[in-house]
C-alpha positions as CSV (number, residue, x, y, z in Angstrom):
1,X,6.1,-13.6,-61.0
2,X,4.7,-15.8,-58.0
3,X,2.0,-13.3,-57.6
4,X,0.9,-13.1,-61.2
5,X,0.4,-17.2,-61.2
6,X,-1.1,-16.7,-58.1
7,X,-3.7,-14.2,-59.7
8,X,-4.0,-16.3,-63.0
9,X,-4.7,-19.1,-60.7
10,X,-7.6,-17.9,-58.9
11,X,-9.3,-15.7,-61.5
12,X,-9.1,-18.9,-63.7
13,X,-10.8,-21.3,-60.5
14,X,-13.5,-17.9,-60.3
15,X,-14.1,-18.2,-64.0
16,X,-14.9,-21.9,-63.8
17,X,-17.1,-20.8,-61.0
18,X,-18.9,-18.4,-63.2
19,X,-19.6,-21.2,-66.2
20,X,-20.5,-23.5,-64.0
21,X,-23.8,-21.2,-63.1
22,X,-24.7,-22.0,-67.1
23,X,-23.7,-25.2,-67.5
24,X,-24.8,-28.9,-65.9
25,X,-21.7,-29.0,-63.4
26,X,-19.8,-32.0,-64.1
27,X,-17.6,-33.8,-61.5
28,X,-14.3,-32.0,-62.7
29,X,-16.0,-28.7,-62.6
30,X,-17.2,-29.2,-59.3
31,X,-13.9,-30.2,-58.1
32,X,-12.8,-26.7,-59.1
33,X,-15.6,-25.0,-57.8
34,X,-15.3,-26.2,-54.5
35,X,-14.8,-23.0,-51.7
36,X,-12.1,-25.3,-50.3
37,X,-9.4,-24.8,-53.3
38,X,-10.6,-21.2,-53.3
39,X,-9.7,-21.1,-49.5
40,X,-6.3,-23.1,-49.6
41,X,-5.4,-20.8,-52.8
42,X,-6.2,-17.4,-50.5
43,X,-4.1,-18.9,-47.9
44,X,-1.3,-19.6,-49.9
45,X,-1.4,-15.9,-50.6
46,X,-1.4,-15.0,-47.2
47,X,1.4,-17.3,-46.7
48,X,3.6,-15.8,-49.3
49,X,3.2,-12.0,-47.9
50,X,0.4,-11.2,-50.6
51,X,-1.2,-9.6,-47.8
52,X,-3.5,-7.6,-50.0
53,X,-4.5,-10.0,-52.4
54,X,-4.9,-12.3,-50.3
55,X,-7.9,-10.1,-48.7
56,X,-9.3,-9.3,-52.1
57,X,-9.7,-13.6,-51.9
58,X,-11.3,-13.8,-48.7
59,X,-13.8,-11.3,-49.7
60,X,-14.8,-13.1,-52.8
61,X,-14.7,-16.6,-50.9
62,X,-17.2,-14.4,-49.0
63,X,-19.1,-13.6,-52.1
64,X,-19.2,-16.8,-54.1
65,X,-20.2,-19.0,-51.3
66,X,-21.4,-17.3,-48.0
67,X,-22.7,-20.1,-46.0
68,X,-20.2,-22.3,-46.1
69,X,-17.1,-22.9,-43.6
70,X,-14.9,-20.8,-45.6
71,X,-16.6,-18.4,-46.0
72,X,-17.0,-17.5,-42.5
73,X,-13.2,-18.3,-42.3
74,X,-12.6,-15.9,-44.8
75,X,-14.1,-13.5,-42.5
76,X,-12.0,-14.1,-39.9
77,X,-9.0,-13.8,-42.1
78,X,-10.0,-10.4,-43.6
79,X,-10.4,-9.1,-40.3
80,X,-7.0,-10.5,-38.7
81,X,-5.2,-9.0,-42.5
82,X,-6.6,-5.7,-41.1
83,X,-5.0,-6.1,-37.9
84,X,-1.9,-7.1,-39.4
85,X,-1.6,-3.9,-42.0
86,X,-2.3,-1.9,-38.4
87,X,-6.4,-0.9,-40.1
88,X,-6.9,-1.2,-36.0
89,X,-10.4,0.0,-36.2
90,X,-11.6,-2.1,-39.7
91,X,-10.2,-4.7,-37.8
92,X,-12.4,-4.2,-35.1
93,X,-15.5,-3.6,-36.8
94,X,-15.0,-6.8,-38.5
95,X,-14.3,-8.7,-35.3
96,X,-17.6,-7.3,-33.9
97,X,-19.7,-8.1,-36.8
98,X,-18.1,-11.8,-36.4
99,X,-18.9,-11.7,-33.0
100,X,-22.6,-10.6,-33.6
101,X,-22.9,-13.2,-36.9
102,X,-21.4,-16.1,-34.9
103,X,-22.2,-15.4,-30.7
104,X,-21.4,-19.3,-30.5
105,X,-18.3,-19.9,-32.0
106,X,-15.8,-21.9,-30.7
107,X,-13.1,-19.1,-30.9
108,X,-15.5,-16.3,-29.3
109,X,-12.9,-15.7,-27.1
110,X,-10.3,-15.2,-29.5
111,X,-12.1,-12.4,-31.5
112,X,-12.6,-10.6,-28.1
113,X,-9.2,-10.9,-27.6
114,X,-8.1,-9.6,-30.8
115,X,-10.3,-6.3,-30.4
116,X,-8.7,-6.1,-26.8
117,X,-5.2,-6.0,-28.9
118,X,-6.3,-3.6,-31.5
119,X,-7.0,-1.4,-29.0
120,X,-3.6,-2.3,-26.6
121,X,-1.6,-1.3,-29.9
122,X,-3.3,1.7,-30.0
123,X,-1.5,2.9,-26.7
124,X,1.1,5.7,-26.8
125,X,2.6,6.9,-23.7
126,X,0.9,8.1,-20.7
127,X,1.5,11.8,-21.5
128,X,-1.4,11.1,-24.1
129,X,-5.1,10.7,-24.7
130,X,-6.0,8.1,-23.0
131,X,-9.1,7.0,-24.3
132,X,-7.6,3.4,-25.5
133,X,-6.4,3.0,-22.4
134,X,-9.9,2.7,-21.4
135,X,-10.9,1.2,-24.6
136,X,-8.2,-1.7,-24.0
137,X,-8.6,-2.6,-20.2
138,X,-12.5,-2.9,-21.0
139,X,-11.6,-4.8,-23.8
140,X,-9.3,-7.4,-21.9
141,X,-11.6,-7.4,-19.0
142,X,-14.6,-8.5,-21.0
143,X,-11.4,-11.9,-22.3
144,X,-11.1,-12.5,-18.4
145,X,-14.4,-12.3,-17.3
146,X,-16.1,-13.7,-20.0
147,X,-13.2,-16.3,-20.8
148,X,-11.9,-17.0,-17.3
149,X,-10.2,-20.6,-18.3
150,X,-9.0,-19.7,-21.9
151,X,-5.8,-19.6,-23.0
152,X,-6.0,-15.9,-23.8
153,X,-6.9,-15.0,-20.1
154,X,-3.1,-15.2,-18.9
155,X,-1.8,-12.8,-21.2
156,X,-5.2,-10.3,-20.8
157,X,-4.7,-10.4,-17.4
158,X,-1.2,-9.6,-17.7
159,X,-2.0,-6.9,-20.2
160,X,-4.3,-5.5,-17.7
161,X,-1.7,-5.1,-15.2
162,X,0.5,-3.0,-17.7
163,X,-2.4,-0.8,-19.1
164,X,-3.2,-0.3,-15.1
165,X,0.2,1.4,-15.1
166,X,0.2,2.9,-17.5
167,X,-3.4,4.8,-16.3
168,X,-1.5,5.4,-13.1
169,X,1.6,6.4,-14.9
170,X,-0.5,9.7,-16.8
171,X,-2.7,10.5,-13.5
172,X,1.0,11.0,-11.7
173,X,2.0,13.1,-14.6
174,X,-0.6,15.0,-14.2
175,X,-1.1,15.2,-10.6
176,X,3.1,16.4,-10.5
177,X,2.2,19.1,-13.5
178,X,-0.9,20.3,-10.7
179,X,1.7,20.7,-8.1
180,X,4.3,22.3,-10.0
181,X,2.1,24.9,-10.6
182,X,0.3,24.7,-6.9
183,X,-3.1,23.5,-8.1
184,X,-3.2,21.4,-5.0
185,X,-6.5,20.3,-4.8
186,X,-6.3,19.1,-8.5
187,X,-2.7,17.3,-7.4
188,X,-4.3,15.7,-4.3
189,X,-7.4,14.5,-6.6
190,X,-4.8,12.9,-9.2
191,X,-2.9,11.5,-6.7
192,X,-5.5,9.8,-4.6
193,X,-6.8,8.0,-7.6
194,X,-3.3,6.4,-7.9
195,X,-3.8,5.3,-4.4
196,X,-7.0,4.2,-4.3
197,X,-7.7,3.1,-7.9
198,X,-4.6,1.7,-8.9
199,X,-2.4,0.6,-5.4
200,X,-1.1,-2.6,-7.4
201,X,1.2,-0.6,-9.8
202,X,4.5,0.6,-8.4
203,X,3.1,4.5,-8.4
204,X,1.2,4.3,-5.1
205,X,4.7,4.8,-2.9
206,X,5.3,7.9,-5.2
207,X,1.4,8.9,-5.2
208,X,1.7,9.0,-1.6
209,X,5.1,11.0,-0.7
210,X,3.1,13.5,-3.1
211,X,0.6,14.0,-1.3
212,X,2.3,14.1,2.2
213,X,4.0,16.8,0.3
214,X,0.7,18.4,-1.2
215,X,-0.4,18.4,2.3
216,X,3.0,20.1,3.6
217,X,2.5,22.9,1.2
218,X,-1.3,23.6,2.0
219,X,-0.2,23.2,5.5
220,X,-2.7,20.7,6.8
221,X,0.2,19.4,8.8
222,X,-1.5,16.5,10.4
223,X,-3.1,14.7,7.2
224,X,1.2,15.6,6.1
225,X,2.2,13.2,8.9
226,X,-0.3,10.8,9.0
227,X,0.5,10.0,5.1
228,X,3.9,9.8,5.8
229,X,2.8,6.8,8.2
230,X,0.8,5.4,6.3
231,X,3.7,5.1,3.5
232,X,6.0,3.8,5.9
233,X,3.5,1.5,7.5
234,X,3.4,-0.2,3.8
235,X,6.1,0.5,2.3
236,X,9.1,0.7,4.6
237,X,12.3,0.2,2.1
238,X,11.0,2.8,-0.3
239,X,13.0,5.9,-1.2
240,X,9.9,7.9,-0.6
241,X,9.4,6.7,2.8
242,X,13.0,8.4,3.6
243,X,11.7,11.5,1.7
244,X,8.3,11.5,3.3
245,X,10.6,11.1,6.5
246,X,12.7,13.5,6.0
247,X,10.1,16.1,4.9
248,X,7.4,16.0,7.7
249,X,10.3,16.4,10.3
250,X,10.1,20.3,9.7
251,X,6.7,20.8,10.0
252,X,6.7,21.9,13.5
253,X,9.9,22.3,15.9
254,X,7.6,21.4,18.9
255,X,9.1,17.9,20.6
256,X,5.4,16.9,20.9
257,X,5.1,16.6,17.3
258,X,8.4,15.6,16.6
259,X,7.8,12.6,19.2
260,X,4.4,11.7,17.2
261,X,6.0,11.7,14.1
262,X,8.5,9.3,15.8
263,X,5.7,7.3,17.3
264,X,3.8,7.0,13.8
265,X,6.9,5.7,11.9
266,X,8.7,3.7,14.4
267,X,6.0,2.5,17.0
C-alpha cells in the first residue's frame, strides 16, 4: 500500500511537471516542480527498501532536470542501487561515467573506491580465476595513491593486504599442484613469486620450505640447503623451519655437509 502512494505520489509531482511545460508556471506549481521534492520523494523510496523504484526515480530526476544538483545525485544513487542489487559491473560503468562527467568532485575518491569494492566482492577463493583479484588491487591502489589522506585509504590499504593473500594463497595452490605432479620448474616459478612478490602475506615461510623441498627432489642440494637458511635466518619459530631442518639433513651423510648445514642454521 506504501508503495502504491509512493508511486501515486510521484507520477502525480511528474504530471505537474509535464503541465507546467504548457502553462505560465505559477508559484504553487513551481513549488511542485522543483527537482528537490522529486529527490527527497526517490529517497524516501530508497529508504523504505523500494530498491527498484526508487532507481526508476533517479533516472527520471535524471531526465526532467539534468543539470541540476540532483540530478547528478541521482546518478550517484542509481549507480550505488546497482551495487547494492550485486549489478557489480552496471555499477561500475556508472561509477566511471561519473567519474569522467565529474573528474572534480568532491567525492572522487569515493566513486573510486566503490569500483575498487565492486570488484573486491567479486572475489571467490583462490582456487579461481583470478582476474578480480587483479581488477581489485588495481582498483584500491589507484584509492591510495590517488587518495593518500582520505578516509577510504585505511580500509583500501587493508583490503590490499587481504587481496595480496589471497594472490599468494592461489600461486601456492598452484605451485603444490606442480609439485605433486613433479613439474618442478613450474613449482619453483609459483613459489618464488610468493617470495619475492608477495613476502608480506603469511605464505612466504611455506613458499620457501617448498622450494628447499623442490630443490631436494631435483637434487640441486646446495640451493636445498641454502633455502633452508635462509628460512631459518627469517623465520626461526616457524614449523617449516623444523621441516626445512629436518629435511636437508639427509641430503648427504658426509659430516662436511652436515657441519655446513649446522653452520648455516645455527652460526
Amino acid at each position: 500500500m506504501i508503495k502504491k502512494i509512493i508511486c501515486l505520489l510521484f507520477l502525480g509531482i511528474l504530471i505537474n511537471c509535464s503541465s507546467n511545460d504548457n502553462i505560465n508556471n505559477n508559484d504553487n506549481n513551481k513549488v511542485l516542480i522543483e527537482p528537490e521534492i522529486l529527490y527527497q520523494i526517490a529517497i524516501n523510496s530508497f529508504d523504505n527498501e523500494y530498491i527498484d523504484l526508487a532507481r526508476d526515480q533517479f533516472l527520471e530526476i535524471k531526465k526532467l532536470f539534468p543539470l541540476s544538483n540532483e540530478a547528478i545525485q541521482s546518478e550517484i544513487m542509481v549507480a550505488f542501487i546497482d551495487y547494492v542489487k550485486m549489478d557489480y559491473q552496471k555499477s561500475i560503468l556508472n561509477y566511471q561515467r561519473i567519474i569522467a562527467k565529474y573528474p572534480s568532485h568532491k567525492d572522487l575518491d569515493y566513486f573510486y573506491y566503490m569500483i575498487a569494492m565492486c570488484n573486491y566482492e567479486q572475489l571467490q577463493n583462490e582456487a579461481l580465476d583470478g582476474i578480480y583479484n587483479k581488477k581489485a588491487l588495481y582498483s584500491f591502489n589507484q584509492v591510495v595513491t590517488r587518495f593518500p589522506e582520505s578516509k577510504y585509504a585505511k580500509d583500501s590499504r587493508q583490503k590490499i593486504i587481504l587481496i595480496n593473500s589471497n594472490i599468494a594463497a592461489k600461486h601456492m595452490e598452484i605451485g603444490r599442484f606442480y609439485l605433486n605432479n613433479r613439474n618442478h620448474i613450474a613449482a619453483l616459478n609459483r613459489f618464488k613469486i610468493v617470495v619475492n612478490d608477495f613476502e608480506i602475506t603469511k605464505f612466504t615461510p611455506e613458499a620457501l620450505y617448498r622450494m628447499v623441498e623442490t630443490y631436494y627432489e631435483m637434487g640441486l642440494y646446495e640451493d636445498s640447503y641454502k633455502t633452508a637458511a635462509l628460512l631459518g635466518y627469517n623465520y626461526p619459530d616457524s614449523k617449516w623451519y623444523k621441516e626445512s631442518y629436518n629435511l636437508v639433513k639427509h641430503i648427504d651423510s658426509n659430516e662436511t655437509v652436515l657441519k655446513k648445514i649446522r653452520n648455516f642454521f645455527d652460526g
